[in-house]
Short mmCIF file of the C-alpha atoms (twelve columns), coordinates in Angstrom:
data_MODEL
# 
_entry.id   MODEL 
# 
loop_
_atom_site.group_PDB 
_atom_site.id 
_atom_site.type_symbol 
_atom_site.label_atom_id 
_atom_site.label_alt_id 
_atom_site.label_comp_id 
_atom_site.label_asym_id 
_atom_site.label_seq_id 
_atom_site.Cartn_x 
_atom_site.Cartn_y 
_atom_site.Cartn_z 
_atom_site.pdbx_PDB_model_num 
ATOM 1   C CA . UNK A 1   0.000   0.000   0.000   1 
ATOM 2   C CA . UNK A 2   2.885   1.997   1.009   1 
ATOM 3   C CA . UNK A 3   4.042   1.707   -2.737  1 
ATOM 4   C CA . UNK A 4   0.963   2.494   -4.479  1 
ATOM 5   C CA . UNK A 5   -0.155  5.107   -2.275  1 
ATOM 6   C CA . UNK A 6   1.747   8.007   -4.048  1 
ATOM 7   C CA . UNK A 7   0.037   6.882   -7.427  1 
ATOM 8   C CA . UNK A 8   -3.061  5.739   -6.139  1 
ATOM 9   C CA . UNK A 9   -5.240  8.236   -8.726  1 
ATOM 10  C CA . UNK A 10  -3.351  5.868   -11.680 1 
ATOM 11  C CA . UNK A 11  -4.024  2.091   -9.949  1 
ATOM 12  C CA . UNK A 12  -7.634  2.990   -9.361  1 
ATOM 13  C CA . UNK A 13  -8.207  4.186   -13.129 1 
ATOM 14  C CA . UNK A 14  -6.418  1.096   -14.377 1 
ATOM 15  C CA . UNK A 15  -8.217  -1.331  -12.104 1 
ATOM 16  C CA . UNK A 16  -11.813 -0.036  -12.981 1 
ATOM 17  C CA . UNK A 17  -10.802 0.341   -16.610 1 
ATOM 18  C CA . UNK A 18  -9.834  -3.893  -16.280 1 
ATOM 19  C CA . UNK A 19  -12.963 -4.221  -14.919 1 
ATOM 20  C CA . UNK A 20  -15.330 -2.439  -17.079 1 
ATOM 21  C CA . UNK A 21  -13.110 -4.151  -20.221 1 
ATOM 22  C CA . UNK A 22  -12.615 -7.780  -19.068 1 
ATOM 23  C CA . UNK A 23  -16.357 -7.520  -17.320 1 
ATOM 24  C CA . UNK A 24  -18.633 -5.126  -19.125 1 
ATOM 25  C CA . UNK A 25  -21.506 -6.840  -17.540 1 
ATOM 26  C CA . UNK A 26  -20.298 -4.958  -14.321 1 
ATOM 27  C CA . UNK A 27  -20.740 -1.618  -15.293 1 
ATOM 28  C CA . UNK A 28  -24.635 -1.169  -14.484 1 
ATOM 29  C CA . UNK A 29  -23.651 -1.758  -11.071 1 
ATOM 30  C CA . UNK A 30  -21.569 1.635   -10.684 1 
ATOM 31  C CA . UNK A 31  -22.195 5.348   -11.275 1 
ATOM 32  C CA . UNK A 32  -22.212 6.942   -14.501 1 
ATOM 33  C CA . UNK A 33  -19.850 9.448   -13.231 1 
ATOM 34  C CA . UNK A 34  -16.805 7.492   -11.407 1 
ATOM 35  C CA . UNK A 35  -14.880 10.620  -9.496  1 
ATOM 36  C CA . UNK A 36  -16.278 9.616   -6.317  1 
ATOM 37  C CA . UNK A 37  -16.593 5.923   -6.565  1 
ATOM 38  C CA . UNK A 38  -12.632 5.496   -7.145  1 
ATOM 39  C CA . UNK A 39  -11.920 7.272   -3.798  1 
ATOM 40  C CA . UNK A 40  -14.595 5.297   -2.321  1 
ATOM 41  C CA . UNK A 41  -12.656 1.814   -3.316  1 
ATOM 42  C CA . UNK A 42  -9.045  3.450   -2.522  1 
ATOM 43  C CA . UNK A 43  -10.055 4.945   1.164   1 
ATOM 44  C CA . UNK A 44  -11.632 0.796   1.720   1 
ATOM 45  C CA . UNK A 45  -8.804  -0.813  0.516   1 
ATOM 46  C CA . UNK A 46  -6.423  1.280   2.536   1 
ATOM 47  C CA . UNK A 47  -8.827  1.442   5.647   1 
ATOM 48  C CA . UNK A 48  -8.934  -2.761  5.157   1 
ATOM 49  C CA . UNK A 49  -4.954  -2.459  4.465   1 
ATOM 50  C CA . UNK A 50  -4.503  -0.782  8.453   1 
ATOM 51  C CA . UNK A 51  -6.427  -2.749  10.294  1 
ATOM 52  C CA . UNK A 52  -5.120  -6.490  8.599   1 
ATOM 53  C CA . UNK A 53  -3.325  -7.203  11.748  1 
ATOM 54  C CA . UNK A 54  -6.983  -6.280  14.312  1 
ATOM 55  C CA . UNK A 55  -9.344  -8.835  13.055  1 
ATOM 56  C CA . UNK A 56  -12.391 -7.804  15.015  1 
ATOM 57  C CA . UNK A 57  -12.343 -4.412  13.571  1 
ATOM 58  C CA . UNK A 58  -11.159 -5.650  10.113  1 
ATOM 59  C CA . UNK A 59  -14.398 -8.008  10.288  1 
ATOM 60  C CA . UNK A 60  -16.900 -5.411  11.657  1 
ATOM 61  C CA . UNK A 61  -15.254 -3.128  8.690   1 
ATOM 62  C CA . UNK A 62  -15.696 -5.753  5.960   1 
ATOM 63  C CA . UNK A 63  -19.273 -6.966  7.428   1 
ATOM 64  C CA . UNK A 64  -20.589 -3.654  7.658   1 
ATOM 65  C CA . UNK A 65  -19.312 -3.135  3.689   1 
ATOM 66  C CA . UNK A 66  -20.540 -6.754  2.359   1 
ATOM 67  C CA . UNK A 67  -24.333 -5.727  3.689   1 
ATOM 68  C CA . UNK A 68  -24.518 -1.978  2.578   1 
ATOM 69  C CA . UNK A 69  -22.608 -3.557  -1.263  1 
ATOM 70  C CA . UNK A 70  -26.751 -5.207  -1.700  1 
ATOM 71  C CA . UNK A 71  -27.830 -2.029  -2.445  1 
ATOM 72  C CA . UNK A 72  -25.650 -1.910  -5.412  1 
ATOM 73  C CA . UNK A 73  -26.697 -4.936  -6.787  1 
ATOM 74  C CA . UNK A 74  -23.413 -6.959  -5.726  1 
ATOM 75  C CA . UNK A 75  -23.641 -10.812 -5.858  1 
ATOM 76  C CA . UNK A 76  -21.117 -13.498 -5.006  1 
ATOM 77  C CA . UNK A 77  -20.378 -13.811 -8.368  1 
ATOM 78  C CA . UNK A 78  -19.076 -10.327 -9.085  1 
ATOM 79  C CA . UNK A 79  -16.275 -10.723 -6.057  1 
ATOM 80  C CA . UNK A 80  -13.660 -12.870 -8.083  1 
ATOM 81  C CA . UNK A 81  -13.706 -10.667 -10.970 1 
ATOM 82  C CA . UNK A 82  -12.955 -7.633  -8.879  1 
ATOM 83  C CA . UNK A 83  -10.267 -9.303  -7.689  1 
ATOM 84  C CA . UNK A 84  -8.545  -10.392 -10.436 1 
ATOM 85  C CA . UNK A 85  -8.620  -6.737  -11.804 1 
ATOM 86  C CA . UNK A 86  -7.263  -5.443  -8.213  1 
ATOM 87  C CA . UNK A 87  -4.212  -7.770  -8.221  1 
ATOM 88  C CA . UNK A 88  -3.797  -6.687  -12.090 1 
ATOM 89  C CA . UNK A 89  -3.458  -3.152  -11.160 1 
ATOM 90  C CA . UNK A 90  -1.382  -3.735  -8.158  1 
ATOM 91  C CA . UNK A 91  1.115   -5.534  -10.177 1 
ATOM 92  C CA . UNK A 92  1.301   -3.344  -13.094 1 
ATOM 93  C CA . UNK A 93  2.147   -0.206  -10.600 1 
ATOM 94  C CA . UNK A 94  4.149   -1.949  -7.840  1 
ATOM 95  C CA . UNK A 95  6.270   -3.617  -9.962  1 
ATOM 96  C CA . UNK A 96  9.614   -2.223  -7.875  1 
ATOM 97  C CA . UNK A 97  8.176   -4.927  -5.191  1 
ATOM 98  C CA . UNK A 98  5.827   -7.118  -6.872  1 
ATOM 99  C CA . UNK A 99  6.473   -10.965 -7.314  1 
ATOM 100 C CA . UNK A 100 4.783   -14.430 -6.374  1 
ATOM 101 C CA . UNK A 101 4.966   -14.130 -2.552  1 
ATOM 102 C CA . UNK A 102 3.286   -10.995 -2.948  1 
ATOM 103 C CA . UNK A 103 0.673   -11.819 -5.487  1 
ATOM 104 C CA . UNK A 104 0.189   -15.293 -3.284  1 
ATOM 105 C CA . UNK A 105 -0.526  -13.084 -0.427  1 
ATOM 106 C CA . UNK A 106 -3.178  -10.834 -1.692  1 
ATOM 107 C CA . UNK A 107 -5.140  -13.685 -3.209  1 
ATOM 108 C CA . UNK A 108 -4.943  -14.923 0.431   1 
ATOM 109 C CA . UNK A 109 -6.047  -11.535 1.577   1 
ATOM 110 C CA . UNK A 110 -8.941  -10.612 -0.502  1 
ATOM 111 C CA . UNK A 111 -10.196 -14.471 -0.398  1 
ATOM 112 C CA . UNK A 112 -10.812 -13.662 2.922   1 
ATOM 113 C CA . UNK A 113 -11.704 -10.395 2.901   1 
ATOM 114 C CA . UNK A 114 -14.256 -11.323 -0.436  1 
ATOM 115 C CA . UNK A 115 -15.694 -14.124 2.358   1 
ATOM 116 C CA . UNK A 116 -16.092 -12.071 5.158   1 
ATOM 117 C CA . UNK A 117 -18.198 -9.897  2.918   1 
ATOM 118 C CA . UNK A 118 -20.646 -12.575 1.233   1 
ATOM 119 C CA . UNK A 119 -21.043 -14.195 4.188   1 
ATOM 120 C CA . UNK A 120 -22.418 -11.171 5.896   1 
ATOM 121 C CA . UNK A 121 -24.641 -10.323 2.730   1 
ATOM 122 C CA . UNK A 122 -26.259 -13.399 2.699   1 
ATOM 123 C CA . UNK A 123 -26.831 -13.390 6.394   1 
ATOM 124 C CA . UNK A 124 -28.638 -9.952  6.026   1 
ATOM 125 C CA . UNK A 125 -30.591 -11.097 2.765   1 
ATOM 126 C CA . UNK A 126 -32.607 -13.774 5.727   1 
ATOM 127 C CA . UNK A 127 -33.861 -10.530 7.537   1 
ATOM 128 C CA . UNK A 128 -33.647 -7.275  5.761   1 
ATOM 129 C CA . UNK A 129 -34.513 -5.843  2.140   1 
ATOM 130 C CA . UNK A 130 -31.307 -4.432  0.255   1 
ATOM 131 C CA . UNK A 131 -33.433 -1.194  0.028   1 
ATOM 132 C CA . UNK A 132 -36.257 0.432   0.957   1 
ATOM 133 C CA . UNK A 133 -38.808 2.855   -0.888  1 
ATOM 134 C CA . UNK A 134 -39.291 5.899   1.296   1 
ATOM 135 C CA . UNK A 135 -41.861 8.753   -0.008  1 
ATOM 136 C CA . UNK A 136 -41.347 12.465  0.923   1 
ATOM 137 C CA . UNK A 137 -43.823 13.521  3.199   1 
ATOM 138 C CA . UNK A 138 -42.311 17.162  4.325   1 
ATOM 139 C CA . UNK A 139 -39.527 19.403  2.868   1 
ATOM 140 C CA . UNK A 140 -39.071 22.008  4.927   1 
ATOM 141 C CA . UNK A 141 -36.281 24.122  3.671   1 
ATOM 142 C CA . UNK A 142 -34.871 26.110  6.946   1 
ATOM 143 C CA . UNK A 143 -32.161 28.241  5.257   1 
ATOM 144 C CA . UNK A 144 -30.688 28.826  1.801   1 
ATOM 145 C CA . UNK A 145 -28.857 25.253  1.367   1 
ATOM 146 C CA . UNK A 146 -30.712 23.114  4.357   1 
ATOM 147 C CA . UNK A 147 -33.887 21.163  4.253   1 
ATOM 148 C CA . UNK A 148 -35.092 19.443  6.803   1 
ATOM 149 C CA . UNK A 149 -37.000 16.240  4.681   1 
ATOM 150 C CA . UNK A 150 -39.783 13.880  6.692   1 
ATOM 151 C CA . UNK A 151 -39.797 10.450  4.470   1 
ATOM 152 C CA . UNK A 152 -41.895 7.360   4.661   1 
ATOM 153 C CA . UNK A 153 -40.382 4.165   3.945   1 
ATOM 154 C CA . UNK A 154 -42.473 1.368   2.434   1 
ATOM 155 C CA . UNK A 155 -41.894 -1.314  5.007   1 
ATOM 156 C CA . UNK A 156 -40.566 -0.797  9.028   1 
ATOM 157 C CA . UNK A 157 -36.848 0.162   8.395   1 
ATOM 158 C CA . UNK A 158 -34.760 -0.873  12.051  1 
ATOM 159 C CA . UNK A 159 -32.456 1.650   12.903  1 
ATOM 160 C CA . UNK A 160 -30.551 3.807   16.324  1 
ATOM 161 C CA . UNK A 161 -30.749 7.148   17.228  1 
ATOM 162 C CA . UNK A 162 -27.056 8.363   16.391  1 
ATOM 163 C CA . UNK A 163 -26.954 6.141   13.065  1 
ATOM 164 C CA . UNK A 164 -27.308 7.256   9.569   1 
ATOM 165 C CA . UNK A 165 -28.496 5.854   5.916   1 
ATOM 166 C CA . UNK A 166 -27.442 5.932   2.746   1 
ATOM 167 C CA . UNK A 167 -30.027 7.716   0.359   1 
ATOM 168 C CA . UNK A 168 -30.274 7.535   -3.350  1 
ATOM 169 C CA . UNK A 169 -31.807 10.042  -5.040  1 
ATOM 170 C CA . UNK A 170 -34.500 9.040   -8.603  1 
ATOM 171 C CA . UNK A 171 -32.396 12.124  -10.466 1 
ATOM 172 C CA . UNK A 172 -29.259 10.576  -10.492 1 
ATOM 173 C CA . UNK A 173 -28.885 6.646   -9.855  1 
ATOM 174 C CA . UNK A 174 -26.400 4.344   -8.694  1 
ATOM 175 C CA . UNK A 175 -24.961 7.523   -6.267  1 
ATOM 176 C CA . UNK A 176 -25.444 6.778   -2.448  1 
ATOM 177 C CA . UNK A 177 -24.819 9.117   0.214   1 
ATOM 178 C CA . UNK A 178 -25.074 9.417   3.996   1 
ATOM 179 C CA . UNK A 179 -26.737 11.246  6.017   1 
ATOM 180 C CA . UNK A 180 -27.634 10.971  9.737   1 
ATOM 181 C CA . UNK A 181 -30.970 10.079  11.231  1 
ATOM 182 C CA . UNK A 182 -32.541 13.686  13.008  1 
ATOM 183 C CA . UNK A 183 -34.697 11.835  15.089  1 
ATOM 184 C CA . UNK A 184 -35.246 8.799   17.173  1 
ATOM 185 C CA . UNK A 185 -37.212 6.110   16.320  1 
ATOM 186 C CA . UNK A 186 -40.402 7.172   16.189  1 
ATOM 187 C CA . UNK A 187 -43.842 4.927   16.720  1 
ATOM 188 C CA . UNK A 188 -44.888 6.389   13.151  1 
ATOM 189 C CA . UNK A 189 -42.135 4.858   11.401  1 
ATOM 190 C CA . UNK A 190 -41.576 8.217   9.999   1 
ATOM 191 C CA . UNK A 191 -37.612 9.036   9.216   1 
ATOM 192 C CA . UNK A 192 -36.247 12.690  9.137   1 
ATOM 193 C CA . UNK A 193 -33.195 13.762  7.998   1 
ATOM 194 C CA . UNK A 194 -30.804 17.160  7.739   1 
ATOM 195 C CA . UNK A 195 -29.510 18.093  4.479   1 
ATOM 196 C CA . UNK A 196 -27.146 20.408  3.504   1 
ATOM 197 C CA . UNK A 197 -26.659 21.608  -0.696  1 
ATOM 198 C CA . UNK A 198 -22.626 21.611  -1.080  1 
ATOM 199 C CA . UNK A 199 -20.953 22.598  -4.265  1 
ATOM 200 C CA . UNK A 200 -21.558 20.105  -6.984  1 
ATOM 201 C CA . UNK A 201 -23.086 17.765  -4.746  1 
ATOM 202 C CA . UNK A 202 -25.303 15.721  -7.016  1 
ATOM 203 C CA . UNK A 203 -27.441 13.647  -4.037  1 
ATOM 204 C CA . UNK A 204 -27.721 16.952  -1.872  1 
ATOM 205 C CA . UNK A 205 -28.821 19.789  -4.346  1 
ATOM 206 C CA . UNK A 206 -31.191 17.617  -5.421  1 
ATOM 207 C CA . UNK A 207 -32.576 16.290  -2.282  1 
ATOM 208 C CA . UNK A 208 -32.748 20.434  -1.091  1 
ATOM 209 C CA . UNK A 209 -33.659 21.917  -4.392  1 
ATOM 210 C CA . UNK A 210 -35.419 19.731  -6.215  1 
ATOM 211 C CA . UNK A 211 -37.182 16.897  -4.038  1 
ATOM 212 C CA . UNK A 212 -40.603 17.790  -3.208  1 
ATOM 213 C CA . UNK A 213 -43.450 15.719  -1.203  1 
ATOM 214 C CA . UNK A 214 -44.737 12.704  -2.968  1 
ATOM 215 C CA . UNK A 215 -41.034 11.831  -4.456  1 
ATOM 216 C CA . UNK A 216 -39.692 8.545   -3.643  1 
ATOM 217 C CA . UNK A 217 -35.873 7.851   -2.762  1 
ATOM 218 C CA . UNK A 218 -34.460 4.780   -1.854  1 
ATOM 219 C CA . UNK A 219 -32.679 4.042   1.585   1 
ATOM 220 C CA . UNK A 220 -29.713 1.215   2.277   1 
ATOM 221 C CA . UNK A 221 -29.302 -0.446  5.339   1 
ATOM 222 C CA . UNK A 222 -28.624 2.270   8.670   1 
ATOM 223 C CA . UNK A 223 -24.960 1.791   9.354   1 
ATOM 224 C CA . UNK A 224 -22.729 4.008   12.140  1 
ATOM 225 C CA . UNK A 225 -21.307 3.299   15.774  1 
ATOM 226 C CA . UNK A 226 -22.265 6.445   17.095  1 
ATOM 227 C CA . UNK A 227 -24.814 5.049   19.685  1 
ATOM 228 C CA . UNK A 228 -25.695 5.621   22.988  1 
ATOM 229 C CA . UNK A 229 -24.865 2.916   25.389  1 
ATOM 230 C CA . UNK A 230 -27.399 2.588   27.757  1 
ATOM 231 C CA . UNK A 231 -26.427 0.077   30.092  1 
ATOM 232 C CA . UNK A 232 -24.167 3.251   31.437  1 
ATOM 233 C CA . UNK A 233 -24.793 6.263   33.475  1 
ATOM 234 C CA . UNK A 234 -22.102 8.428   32.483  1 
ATOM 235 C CA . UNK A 235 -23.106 12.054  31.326  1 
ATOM 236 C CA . UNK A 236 -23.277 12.606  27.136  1 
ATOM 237 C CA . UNK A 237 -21.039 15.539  25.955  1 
ATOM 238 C CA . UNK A 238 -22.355 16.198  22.512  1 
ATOM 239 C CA . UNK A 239 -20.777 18.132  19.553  1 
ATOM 240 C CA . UNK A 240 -23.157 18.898  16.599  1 
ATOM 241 C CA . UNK A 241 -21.191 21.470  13.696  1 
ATOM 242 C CA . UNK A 242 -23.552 22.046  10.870  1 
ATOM 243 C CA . UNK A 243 -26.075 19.296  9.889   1 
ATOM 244 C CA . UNK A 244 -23.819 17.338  12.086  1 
ATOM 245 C CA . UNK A 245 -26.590 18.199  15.189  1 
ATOM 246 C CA . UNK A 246 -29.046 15.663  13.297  1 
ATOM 247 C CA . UNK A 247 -28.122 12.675  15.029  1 
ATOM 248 C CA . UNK A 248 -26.873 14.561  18.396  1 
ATOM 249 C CA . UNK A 249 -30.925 15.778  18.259  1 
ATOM 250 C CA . UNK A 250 -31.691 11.822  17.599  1 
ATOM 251 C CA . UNK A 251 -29.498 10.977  20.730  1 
ATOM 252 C CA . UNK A 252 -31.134 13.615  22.967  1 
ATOM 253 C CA . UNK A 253 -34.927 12.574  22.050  1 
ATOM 254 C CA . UNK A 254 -34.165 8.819   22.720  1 
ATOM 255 C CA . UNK A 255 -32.990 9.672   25.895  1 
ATOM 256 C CA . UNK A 256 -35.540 11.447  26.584  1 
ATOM 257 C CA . UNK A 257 -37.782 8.683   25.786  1 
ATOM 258 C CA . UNK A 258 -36.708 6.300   27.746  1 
ATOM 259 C CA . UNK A 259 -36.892 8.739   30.710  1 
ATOM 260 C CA . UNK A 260 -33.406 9.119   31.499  1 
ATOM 261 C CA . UNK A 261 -31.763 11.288  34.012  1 
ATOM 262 C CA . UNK A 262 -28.243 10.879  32.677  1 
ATOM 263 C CA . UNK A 263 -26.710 14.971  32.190  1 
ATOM 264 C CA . UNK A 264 -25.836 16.179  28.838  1 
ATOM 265 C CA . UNK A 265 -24.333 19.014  27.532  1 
ATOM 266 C CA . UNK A 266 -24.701 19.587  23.690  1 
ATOM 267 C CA . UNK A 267 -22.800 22.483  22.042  1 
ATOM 268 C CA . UNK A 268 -24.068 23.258  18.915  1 
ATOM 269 C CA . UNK A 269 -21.400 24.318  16.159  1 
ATOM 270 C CA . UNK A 270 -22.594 26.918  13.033  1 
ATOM 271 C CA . UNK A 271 -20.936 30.064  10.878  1 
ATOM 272 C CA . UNK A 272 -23.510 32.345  11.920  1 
ATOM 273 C CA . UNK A 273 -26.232 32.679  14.173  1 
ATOM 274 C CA . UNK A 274 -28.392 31.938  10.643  1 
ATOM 275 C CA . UNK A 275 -27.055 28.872  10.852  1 
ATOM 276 C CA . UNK A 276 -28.268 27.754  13.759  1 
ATOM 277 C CA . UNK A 277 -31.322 26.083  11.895  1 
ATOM 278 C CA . UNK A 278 -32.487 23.854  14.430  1 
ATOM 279 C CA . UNK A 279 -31.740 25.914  18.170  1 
ATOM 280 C CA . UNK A 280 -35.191 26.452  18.660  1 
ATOM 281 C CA . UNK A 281 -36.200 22.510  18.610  1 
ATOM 282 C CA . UNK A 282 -33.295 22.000  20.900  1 
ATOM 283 C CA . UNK A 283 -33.805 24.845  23.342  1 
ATOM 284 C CA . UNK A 284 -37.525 23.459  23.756  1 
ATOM 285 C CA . UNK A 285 -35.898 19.723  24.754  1 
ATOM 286 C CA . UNK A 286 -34.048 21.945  26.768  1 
ATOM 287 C CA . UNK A 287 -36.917 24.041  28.573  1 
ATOM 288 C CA . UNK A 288 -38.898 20.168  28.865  1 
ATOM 289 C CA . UNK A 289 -35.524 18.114  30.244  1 
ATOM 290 C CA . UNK A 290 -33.675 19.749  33.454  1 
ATOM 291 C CA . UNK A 291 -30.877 17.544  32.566  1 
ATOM 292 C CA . UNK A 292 -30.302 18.825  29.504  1 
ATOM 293 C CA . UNK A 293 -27.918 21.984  28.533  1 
ATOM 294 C CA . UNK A 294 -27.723 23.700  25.111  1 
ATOM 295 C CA . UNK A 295 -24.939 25.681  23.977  1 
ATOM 296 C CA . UNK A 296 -24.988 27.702  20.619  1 
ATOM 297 C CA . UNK A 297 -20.851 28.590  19.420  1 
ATOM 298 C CA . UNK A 298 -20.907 30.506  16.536  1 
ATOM 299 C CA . UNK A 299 -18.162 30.953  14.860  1 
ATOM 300 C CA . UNK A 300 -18.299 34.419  13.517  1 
ATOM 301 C CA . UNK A 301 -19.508 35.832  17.464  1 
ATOM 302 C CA . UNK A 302 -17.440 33.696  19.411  1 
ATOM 303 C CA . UNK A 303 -14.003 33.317  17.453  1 
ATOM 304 C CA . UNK A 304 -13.462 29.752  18.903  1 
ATOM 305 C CA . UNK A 305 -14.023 26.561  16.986  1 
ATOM 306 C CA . UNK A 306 -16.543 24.411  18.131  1 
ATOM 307 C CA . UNK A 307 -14.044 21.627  19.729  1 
ATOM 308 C CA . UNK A 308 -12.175 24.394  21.922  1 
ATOM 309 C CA . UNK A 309 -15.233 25.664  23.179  1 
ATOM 310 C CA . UNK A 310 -15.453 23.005  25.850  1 
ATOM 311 C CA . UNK A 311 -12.519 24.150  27.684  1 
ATOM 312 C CA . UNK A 312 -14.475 26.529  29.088  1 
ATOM 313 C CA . UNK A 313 -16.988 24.331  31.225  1 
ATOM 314 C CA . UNK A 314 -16.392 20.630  32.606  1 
ATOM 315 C CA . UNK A 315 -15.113 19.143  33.734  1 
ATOM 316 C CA . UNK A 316 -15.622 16.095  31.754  1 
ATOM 317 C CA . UNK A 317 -13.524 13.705  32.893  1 
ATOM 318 C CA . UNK A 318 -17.064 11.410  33.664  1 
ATOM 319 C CA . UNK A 319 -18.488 12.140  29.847  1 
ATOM 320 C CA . UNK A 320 -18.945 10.285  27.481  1 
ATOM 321 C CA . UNK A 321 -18.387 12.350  24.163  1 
ATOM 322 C CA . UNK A 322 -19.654 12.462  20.653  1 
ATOM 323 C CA . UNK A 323 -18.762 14.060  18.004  1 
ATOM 324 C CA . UNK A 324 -20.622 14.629  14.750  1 
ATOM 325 C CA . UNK A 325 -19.702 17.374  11.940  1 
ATOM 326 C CA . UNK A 326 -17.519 17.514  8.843   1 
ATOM 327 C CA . UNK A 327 -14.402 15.644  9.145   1 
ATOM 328 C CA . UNK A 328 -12.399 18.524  9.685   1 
ATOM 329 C CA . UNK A 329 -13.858 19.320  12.735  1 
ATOM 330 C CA . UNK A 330 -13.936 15.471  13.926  1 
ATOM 331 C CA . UNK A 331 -10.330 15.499  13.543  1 
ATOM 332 C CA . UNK A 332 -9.664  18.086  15.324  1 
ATOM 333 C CA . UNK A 333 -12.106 17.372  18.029  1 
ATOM 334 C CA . UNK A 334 -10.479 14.105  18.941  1 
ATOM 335 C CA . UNK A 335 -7.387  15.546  20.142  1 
ATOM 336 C CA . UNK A 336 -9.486  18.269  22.110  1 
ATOM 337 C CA . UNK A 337 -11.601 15.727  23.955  1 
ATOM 338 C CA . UNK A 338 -8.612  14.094  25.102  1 
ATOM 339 C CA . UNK A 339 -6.893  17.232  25.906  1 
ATOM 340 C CA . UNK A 340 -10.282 17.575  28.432  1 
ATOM 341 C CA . UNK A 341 -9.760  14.070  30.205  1 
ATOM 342 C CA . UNK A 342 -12.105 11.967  27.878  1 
ATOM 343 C CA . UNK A 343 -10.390 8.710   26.833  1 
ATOM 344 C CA . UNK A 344 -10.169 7.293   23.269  1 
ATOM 345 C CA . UNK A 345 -12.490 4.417   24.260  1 
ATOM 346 C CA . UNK A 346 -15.348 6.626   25.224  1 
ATOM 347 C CA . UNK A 347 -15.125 9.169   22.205  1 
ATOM 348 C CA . UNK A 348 -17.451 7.992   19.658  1 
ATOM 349 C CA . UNK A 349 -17.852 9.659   15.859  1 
ATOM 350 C CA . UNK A 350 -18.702 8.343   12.571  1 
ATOM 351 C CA . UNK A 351 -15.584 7.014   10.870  1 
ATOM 352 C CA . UNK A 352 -14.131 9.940   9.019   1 
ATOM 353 C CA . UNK A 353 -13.560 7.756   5.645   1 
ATOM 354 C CA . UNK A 354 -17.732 7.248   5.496   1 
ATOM 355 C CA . UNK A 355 -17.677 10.836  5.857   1 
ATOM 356 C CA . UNK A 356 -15.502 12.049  3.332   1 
ATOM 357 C CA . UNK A 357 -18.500 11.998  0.784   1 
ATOM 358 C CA . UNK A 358 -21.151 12.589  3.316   1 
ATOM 359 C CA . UNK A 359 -22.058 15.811  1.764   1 
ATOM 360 C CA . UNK A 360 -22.243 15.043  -1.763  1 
# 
């Protein structure tokens, strides 16, 4: 990987132009427009690549990809062919270290890998669709570039507060994105979701500017860590930048559903005080919940980035902490939370590769 990595634009161009060549049958599964999809496959293969040597989080990684590939279409039958084109692009650009030992040992590797991915697709085929229809019910558009949208899906869809979905969009199919749940399960089986319109973001100008009640999208499996474990007491220090307070607001409204007294303190990140699209729902939970504390930090009033705001209060050495936002901020929050007394193990975020093409 090491080898590759400098040229990694060049190995994934060659490997999906094998693919689409030697299997042209394979092309309906992918995007018309490949930009996004080739970082997709690098950032896997390099996130698969780091954690070889820590199966349990190599096999939650690989599980977790093998059930959300159904959506796509992906059988058991299209995983050899993608591997014979990967170990034909890895040998035609790391030729300075390439010979049989290697090759032997990344047939071994994506075997396995290949395995660990079927097996938990056809394990989730017994008990879950590879999709679900979801009608718009509400669009509420709350600024300039975010909607708030209400959907309907056509059959109960499981999910946790704190999780997200992938959403595909009828305008432009084959391209997936995530975005967090907004609220917790709720007894209608209504879903609600943040979106924000980026910059040539195909999925979210179109789910903000052009999706109106009465569309239908379609929704892949939930997927994300960033639960709350309930089975603990500890107090919840929440950090929400952007659309990033959807699934902190989740969090907050299962709690409060299930009665708890547990204290948390949610600081919610924006620009400008315009920004702040969704205060007034929180500052309600607030005024209904004594155990609950809001905090607006704006950036343009406050000069302070939403991570080094919570130097200022704590301490919160017996939080746990989440953190939800663009990846930016995620990496720089991690370092803050620990700078605050919050261990690694009980800082919880959405990995920052699924994020990279959150917004899109």
């Amino acid at each position: 990987m090491g080898e590759i990595g400098p040229i990694a634009d060049k190995v994934t161009s060659y490997f999906y132009a094998l693919l689409f060549v030697r299997h042209p049958e394979l092309r309906s599964l992918f995007p018309a427009a490949m930009d996004t999809q080739r970082d997709r496959l690098l950032k896997a293969l390099l996130t698969a690549a780091e954690h070889i040597d820590n199966p349990p989080v190599l096999v939650e990684y690989l599980q977790n990809l093998g059930r959300g590939h159904r959506k796509y279409g992906t059988r058991p039958e299209h995983y050899p062919a993608v591997g014979e084109c990967l170990i034909g692009a890895l040998s035609k650009y790391a030729t300075g270290i390439w010979d049989r030992e290697t090759e032997a040992a990344w047939v071994r590797a994506y075997t396995t890998m290949s395995q660990v991915m079927i097996d938990a697709a056809a394990t989730d085929e017994l008990r879950a669709p590879a999709w679900w229809h979801a009608e718009v019910v509400a669009h509420d558009l709350r600024t300039a570039d975010v909607a708030v949208l209400t959907l309907r899906p056509d059959q109960p869809y499981p999910f946790l507060a704190g999780q997200y979905a992938s959403l595909e969009t009828p305008w432009w199919p084959r391209v997936w994105r995530h975005y967090s749940f907004a609220s917790a399960p709720r007894s209608d089986g209504l879903l609600t979701f943040h979106v924000k319109a980026v910059p040539a973001g195909w999925v979210s100008n179109s789910l903000v500017h052009r999706a109106r009640p009465g569309d239908v999208v379609r929704l892949g499996p939930a997927g994300g860590s960033m639960t709350v474990d309930h089975t603990r007491d500890n107090g919840l220090l929440c950090l929400g930048g952007g659309t990033g307070i959807a699934p902190v607001k989740a969090m907050v409204e299962d709690l409060a559903e299930r009665s708890s007294r547990r204290p948390v303190e949610v600081f919610y990140g924006a620009r400008t005080d315009h920004d702040l699209y969704d205060i007034d729902t929180l500052l309600r939970l607030q005024q209904s919940h004594p155990w609950l504390t809001v905090r607006a930090v704006v950036d343009q009033r406050a000069h302070v980035q939403l991570p080094d705001a919570i130097r200022g209060y704590g301490p919160w050495t017996e939080y746990d902490a989440y953190l939800s936002g663009p990846p930016g901020m995620i990496r720089n929050g991690i370092p803050a939370l620990r700078a605050a007394g919050i261990p690694a193990h009980r800082i919880r975020h959405d990995s920052v590769e699924e994020l990279v093409v959150a917004g899109d």
